[in-house]
MARBA-592761 format. One record per residue: x, y, z of N, C-alpha, C, CB in turn. Coordinates in Angstrom, 2 decimals. Glycine has a CB too. Example, Ala and Ser with C-alpha at 12.3 -4.5 7.8 and 13.67 -1.06 7.14 Angstrom:
- n_east;n_north;n_up;ca_east;ca_north;ca_up;c_east;c_north;c_up;cb_east;cb_north;cb_up
- 13.19;-5.69;7.80;12.30;-4.50;7.80;13.20;-3.30;7.80;11.31;-4.47;9.05
- 12.85;-2.25;7.08;13.67;-1.06;7.14;12.90;0.03;7.87;14.08;-0.60;5.72
***
This chain:
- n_east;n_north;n_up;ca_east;ca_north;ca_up;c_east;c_north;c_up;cb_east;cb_north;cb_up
- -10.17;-11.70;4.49;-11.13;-11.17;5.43;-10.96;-9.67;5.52;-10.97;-11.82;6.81
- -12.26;-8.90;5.69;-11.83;-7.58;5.78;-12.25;-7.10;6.91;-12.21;-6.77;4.77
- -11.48;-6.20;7.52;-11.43;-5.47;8.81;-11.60;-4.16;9.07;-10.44;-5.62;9.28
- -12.16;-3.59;9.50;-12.56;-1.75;9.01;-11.24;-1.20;9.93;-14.64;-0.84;9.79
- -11.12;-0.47;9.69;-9.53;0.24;10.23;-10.13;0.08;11.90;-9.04;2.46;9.52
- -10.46;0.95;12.19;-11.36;0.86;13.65;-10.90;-0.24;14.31;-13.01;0.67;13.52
- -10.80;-1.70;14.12;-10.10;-2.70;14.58;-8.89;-3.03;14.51;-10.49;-3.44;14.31
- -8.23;-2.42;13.71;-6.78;-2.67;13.51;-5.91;-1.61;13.81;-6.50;-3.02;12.20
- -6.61;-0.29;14.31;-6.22;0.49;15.02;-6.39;0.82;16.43;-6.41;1.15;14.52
- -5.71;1.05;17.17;-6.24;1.46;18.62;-5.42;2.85;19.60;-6.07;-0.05;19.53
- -5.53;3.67;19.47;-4.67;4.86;20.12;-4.53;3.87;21.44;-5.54;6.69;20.36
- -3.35;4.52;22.25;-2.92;4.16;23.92;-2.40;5.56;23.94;-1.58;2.71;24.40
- -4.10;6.31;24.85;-3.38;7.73;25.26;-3.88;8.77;24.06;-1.45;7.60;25.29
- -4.39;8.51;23.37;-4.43;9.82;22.51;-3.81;9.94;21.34;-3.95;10.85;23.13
- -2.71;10.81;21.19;-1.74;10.63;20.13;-0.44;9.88;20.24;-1.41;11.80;19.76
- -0.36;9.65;21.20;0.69;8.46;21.97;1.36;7.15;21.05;-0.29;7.62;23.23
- 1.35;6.12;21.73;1.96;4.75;20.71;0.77;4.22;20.41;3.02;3.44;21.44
- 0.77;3.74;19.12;-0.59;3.00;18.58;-0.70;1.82;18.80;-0.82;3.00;17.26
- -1.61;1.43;18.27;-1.14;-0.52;18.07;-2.12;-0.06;16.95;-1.67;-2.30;19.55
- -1.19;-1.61;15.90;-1.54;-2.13;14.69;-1.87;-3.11;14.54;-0.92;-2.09;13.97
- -2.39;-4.32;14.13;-2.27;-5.94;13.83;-1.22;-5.88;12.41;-4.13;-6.81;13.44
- -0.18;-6.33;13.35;1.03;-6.49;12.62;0.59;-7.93;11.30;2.45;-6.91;13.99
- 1.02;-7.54;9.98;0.53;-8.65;9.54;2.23;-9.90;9.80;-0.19;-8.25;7.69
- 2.21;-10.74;8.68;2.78;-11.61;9.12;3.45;-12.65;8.18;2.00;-12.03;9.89
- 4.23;-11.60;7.15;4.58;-12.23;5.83;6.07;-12.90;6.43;4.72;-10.96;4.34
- 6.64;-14.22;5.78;7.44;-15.20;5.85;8.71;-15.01;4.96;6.72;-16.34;5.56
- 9.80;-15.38;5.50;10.62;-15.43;4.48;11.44;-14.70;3.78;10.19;-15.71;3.90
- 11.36;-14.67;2.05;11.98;-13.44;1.67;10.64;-12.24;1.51;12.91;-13.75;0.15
- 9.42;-12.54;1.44;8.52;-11.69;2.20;8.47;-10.96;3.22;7.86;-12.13;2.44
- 9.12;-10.98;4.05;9.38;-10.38;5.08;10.78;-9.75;5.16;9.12;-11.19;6.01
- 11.65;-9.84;4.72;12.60;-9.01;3.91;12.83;-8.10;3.53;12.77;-9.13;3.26
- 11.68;-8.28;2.08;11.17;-7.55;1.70;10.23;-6.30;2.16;10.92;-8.17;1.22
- 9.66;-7.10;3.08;8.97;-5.78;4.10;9.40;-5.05;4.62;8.39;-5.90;5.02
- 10.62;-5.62;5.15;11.66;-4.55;6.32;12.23;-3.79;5.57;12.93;-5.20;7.29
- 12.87;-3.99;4.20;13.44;-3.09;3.15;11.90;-2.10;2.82;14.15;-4.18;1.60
- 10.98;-2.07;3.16;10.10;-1.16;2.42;9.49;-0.21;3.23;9.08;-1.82;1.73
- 9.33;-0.80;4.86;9.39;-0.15;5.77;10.52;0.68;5.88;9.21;-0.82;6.63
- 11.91;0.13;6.26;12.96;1.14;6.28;13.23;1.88;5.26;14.02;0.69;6.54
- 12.75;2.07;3.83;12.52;2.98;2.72;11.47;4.33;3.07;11.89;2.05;1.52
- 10.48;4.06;4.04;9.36;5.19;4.00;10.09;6.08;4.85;7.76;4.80;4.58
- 8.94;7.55;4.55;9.69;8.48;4.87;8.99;9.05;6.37;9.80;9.48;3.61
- 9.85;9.80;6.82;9.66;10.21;8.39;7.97;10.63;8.26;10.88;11.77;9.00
- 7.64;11.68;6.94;6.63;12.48;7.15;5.55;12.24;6.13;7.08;13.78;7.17
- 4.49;11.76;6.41;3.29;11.73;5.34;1.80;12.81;5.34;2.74;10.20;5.53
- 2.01;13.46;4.25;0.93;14.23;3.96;1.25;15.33;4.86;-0.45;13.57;4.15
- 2.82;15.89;4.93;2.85;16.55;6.43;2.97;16.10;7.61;1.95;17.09;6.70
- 2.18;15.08;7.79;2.08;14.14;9.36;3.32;13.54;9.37;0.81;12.80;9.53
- 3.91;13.33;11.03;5.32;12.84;11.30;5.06;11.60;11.72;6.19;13.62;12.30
- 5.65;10.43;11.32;5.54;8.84;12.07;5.48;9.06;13.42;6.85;7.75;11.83
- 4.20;8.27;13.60;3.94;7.49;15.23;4.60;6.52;15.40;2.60;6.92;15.61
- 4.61;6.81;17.05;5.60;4.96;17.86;4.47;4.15;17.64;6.16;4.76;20.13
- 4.50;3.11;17.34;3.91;2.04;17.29;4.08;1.14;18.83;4.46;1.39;16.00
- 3.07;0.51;18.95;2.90;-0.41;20.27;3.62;-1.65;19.88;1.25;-0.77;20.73
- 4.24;-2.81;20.71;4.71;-3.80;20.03;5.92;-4.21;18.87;3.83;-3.98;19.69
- 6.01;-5.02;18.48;7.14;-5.25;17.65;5.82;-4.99;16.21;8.17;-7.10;17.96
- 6.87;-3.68;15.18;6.07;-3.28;14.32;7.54;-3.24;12.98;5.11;-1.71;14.92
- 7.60;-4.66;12.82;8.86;-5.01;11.77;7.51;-4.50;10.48;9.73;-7.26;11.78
- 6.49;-4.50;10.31;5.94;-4.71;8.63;4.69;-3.62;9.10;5.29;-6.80;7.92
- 4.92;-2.68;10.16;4.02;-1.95;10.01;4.16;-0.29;9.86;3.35;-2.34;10.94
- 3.87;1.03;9.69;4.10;2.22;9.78;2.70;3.17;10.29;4.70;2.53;8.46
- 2.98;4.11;10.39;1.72;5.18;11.17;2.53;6.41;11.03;1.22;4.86;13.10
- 1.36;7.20;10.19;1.67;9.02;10.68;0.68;9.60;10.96;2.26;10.06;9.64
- 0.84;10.80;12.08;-0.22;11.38;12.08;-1.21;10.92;12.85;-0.55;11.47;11.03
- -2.31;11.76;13.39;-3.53;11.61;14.16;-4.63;12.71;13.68;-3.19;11.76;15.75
- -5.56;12.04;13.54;-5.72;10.50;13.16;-4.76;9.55;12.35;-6.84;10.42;12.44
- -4.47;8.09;12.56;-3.00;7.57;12.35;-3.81;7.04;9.92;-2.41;5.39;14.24
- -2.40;7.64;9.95;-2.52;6.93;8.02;-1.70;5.83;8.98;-1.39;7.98;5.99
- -2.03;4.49;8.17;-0.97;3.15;8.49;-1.07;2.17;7.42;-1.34;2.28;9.92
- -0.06;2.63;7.10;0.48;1.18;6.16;0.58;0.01;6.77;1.89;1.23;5.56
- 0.52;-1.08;6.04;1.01;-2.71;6.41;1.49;-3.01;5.55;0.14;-3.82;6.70
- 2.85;-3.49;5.41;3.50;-4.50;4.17;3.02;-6.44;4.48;5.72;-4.24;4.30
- 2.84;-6.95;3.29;2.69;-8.53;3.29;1.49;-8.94;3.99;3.90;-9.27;3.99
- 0.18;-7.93;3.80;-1.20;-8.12;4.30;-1.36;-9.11;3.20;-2.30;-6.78;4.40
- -2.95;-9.90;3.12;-3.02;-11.30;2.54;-4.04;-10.22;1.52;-3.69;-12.98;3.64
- -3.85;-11.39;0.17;-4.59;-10.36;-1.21;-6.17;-10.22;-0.75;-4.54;-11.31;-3.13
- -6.48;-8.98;-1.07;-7.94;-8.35;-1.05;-8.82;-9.74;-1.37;-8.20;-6.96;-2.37
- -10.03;-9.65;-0.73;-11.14;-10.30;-1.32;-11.70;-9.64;-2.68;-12.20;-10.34;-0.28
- -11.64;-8.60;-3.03;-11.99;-8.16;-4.37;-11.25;-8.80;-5.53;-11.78;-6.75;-4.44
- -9.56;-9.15;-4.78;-8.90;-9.35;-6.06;-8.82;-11.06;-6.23;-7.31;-8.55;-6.06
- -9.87;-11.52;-5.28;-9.63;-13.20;-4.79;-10.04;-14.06;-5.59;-10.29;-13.69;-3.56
- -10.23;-14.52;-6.55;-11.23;-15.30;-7.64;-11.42;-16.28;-6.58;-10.60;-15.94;-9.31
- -12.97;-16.46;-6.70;-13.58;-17.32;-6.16;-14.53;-16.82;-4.92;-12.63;-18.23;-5.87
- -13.59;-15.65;-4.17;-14.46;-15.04;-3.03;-15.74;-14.54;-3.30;-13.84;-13.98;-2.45
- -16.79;-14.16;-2.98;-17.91;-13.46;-2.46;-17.58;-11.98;-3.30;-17.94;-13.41;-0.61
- -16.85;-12.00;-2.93;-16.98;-9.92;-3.31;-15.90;-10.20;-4.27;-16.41;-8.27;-1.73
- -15.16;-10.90;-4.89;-14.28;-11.03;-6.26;-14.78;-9.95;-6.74;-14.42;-12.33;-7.29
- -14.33;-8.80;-7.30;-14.92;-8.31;-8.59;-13.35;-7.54;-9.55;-16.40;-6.95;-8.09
- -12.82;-8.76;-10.35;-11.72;-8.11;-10.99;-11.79;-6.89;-11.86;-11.18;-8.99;-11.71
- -12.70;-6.12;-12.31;-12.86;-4.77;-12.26;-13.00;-3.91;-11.22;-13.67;-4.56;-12.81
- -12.39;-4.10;-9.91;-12.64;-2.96;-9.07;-12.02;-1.74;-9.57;-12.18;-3.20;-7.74
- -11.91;-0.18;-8.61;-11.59;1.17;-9.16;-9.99;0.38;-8.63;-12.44;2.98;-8.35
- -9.18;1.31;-9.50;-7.45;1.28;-9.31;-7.71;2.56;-9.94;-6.20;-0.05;-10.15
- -5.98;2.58;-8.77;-5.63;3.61;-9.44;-3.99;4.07;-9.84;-6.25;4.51;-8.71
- -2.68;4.68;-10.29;-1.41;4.44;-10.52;-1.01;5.87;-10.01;-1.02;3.97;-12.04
- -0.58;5.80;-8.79;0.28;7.07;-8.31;1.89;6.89;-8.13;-0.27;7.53;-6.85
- 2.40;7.51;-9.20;4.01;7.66;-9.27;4.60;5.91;-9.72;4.71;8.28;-7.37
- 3.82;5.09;-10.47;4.40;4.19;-10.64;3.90;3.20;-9.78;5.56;4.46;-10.61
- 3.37;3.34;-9.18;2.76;1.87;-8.39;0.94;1.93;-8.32;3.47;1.81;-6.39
- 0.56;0.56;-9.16;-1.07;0.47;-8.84;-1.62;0.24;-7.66;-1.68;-0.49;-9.48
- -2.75;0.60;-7.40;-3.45;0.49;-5.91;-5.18;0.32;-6.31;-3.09;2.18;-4.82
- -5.34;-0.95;-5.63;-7.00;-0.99;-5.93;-7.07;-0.16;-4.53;-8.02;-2.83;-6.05
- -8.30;0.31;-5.15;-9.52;1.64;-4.32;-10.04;0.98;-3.69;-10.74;2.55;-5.07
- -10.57;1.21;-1.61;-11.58;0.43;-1.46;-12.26;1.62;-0.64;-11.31;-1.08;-0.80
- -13.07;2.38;-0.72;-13.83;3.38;0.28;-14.43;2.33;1.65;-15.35;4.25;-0.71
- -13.92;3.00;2.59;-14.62;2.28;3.79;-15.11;2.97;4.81;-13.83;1.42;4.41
- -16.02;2.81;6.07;-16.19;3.82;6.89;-15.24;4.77;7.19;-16.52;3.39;7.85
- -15.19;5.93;7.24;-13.97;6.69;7.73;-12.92;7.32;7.23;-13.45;6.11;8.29
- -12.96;6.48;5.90;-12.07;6.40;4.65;-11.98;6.04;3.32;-11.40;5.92;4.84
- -9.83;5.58;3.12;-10.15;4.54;2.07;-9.23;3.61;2.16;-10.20;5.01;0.68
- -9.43;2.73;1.99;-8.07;1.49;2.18;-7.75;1.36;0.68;-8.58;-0.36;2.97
- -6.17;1.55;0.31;-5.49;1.19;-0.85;-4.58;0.21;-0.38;-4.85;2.31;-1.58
- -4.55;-0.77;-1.46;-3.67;-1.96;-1.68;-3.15;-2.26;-3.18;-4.44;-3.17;-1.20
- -1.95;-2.68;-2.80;-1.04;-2.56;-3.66;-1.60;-3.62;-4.69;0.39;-2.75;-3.07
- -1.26;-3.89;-6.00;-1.75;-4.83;-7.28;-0.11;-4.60;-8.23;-3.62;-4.00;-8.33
- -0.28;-5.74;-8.64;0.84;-5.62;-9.48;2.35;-5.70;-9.08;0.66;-4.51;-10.03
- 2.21;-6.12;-8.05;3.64;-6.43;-7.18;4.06;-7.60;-6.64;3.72;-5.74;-6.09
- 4.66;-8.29;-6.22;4.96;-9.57;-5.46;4.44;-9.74;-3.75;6.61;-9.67;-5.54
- 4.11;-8.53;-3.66;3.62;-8.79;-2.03;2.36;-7.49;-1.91;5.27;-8.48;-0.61
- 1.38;-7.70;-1.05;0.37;-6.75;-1.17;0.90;-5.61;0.14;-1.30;-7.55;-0.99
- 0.60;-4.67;-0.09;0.69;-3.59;0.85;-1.07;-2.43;0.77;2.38;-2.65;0.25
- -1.04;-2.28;2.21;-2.03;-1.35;2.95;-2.26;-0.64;3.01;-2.19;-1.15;3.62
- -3.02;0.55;2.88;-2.66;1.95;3.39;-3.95;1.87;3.98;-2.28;3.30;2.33
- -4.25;2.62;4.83;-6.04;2.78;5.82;-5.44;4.34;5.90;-6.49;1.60;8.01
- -6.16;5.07;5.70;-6.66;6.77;4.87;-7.90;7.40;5.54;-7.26;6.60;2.99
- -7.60;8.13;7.21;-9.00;8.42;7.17;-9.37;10.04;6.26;-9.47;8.44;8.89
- -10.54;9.75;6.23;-11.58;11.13;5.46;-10.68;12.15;6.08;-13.62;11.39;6.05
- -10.08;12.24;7.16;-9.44;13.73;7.40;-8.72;14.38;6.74;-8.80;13.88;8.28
- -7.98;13.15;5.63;-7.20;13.70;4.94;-7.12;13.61;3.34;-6.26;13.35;5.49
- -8.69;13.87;3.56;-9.20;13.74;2.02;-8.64;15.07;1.19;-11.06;13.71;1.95
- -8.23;14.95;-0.09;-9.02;13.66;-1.00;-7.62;12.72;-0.40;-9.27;13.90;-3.33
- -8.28;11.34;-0.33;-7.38;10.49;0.53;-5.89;9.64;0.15;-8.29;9.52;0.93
- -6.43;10.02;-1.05;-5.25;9.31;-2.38;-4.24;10.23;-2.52;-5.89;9.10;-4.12
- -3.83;11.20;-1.88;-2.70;12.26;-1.96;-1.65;11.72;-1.08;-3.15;13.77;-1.48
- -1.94;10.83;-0.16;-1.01;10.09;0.81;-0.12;9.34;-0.15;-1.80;9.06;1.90
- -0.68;8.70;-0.55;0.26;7.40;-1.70;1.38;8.45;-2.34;-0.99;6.49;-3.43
- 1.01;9.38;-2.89;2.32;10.34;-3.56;3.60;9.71;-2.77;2.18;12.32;-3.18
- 3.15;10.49;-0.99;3.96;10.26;-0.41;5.11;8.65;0.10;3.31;10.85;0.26
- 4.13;8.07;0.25;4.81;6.50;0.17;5.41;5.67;-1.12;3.72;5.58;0.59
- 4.59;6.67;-2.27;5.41;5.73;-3.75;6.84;5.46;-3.72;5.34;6.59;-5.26
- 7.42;6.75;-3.25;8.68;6.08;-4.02;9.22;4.41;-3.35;10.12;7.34;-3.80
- 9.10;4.67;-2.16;9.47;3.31;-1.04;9.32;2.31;-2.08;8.28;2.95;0.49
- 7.75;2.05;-2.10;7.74;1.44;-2.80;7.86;0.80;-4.00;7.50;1.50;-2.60
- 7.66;1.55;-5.28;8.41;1.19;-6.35;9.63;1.03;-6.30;8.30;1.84;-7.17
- 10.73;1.29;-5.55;11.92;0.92;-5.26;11.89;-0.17;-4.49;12.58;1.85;-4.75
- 11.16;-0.61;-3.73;11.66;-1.42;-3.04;10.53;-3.15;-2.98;11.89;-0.48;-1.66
- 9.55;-3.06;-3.77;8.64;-3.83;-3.81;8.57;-4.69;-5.17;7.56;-3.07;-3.52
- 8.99;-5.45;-5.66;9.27;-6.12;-6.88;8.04;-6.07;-7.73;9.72;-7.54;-6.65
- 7.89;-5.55;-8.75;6.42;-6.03;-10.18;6.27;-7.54;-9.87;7.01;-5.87;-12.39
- 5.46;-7.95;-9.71;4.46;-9.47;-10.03;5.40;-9.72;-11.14;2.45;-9.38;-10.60
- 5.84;-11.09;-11.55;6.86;-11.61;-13.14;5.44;-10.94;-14.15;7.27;-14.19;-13.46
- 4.62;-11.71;-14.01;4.06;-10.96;-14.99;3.56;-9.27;-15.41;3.23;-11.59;-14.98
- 3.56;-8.65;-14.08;3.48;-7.07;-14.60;5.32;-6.89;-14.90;2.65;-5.70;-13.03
- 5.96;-7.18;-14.46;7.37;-7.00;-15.29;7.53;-6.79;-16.32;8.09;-7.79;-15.37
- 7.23;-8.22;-16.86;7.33;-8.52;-18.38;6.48;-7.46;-19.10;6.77;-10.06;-18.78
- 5.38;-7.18;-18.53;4.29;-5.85;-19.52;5.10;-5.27;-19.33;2.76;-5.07;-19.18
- 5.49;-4.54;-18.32;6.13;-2.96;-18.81;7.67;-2.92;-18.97;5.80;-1.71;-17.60
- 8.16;-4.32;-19.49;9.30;-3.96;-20.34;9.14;-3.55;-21.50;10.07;-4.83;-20.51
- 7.98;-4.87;-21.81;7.70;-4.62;-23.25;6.84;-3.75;-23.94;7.37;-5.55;-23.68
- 5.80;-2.89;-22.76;5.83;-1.21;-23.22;6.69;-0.61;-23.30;5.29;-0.36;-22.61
- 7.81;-1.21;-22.44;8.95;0.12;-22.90;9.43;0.14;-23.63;9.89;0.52;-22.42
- 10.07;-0.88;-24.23;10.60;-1.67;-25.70;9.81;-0.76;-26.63;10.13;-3.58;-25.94
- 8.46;-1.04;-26.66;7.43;-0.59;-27.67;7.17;0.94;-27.51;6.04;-1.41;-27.49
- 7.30;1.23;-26.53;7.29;2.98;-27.02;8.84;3.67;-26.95;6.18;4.04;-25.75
- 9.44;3.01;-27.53;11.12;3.65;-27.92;11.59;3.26;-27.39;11.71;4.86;-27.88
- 11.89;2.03;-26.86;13.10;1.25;-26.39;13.44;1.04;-24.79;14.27;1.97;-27.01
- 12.84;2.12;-24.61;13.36;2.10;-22.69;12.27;3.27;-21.77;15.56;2.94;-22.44
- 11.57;2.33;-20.78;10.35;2.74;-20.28;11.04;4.02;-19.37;9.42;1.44;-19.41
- 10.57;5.40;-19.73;10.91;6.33;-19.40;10.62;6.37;-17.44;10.22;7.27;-20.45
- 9.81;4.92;-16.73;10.16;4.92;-15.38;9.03;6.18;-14.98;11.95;5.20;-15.08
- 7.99;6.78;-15.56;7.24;8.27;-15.28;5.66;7.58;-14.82;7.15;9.53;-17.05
- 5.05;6.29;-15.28;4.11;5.58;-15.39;2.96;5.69;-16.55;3.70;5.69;-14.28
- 3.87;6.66;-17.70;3.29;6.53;-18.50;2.89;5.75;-19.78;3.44;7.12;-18.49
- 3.37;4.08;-19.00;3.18;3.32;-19.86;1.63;2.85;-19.77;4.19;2.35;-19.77
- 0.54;2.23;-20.50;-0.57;2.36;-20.09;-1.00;0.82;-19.96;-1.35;3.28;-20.96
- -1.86;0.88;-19.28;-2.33;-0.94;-19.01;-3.50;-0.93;-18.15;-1.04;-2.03;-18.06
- -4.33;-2.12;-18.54;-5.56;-2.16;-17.51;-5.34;-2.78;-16.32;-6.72;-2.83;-18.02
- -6.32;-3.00;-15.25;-6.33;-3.65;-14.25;-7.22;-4.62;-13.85;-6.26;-2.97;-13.56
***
């Protein structure tokens, strides 16, 4: 289901504590989240992390207007075979090693993670266009801390294998989406 940021955001006060809709991954999913959350960094795009409203184990915010990540959100309807809006050619894109399908939305752009074991969020308003300069900032977290899908693994070993033995880790191994 998709949600325009507008609903999943709500200031209390201004620039104050936010609220998020915390998503609600299980398990070693959620683990995993807390390792990726406690990986990000104090400051994005310049902007310094907001308090969050509530218990915010899988969520982050910088800045006002708030950038906010979600770790262990449920996979895009674009990337859903079978959904309505499926379209496995959507835009992606690879900043510092981690893919992100493109979604332009009122206000913004929502990127989500592809190619990993758990999906992650970003909601991007226009203020801080061009809006894809944020992700710089959150990559590393993540490629460190978010596992390749088994099957994007296996590809970019075996690009690395294939272009001299050991994937130089830069993202210049190449692959579609």
């Amino acid at each position: 289901m998709s949600v325009p940021v507008a609903m999943l955001v709500t200031a209390c006060g201004g620039s104050g504590e936010l609220s998020v809709e915390e998503p609600r991954p299980d398990g070693d999913a959620a683990a995993v989240c807390e390792t990726v959350i406690d990986a990000l960094p104090a400051a994005v795009e310049g902007r310094d992390a907001r308090d969050l409203a509530g218990p915010a184990r899988f969520t982050a915010a910088w800045g006002d207007p708030a950038i906010v990540l979600r770790c262990g959100v449920e996979r895009p309807a674009l990337l859903t075979p079978g959904s309505e809006s499926y379209r496995p050619t959507a835009d992606a894109v690879m900043v510092n090693d981690v893919s992100w399908l493109v979604e332009e939305r009122d206000g913004g752009h929502r990127f989500t993670t592809t190619e990993r074991t758990l999906f992650v969020e970003v909601e991007v308003p226009t203020t801080y266009a061009p809006e894809v300069n944020v992700l710089v900032d959150v990559a590393e977290a993540l490629h460190e801390h978010l596992p390749y899908d088994p099957l994007w693994e296996d590809y970019y070993e075996d690009a690395g294998r294939s272009a001299g033995g050991a994937d130089a880790g830069d993202g210049s191994a190449e692959h579609d989406h």
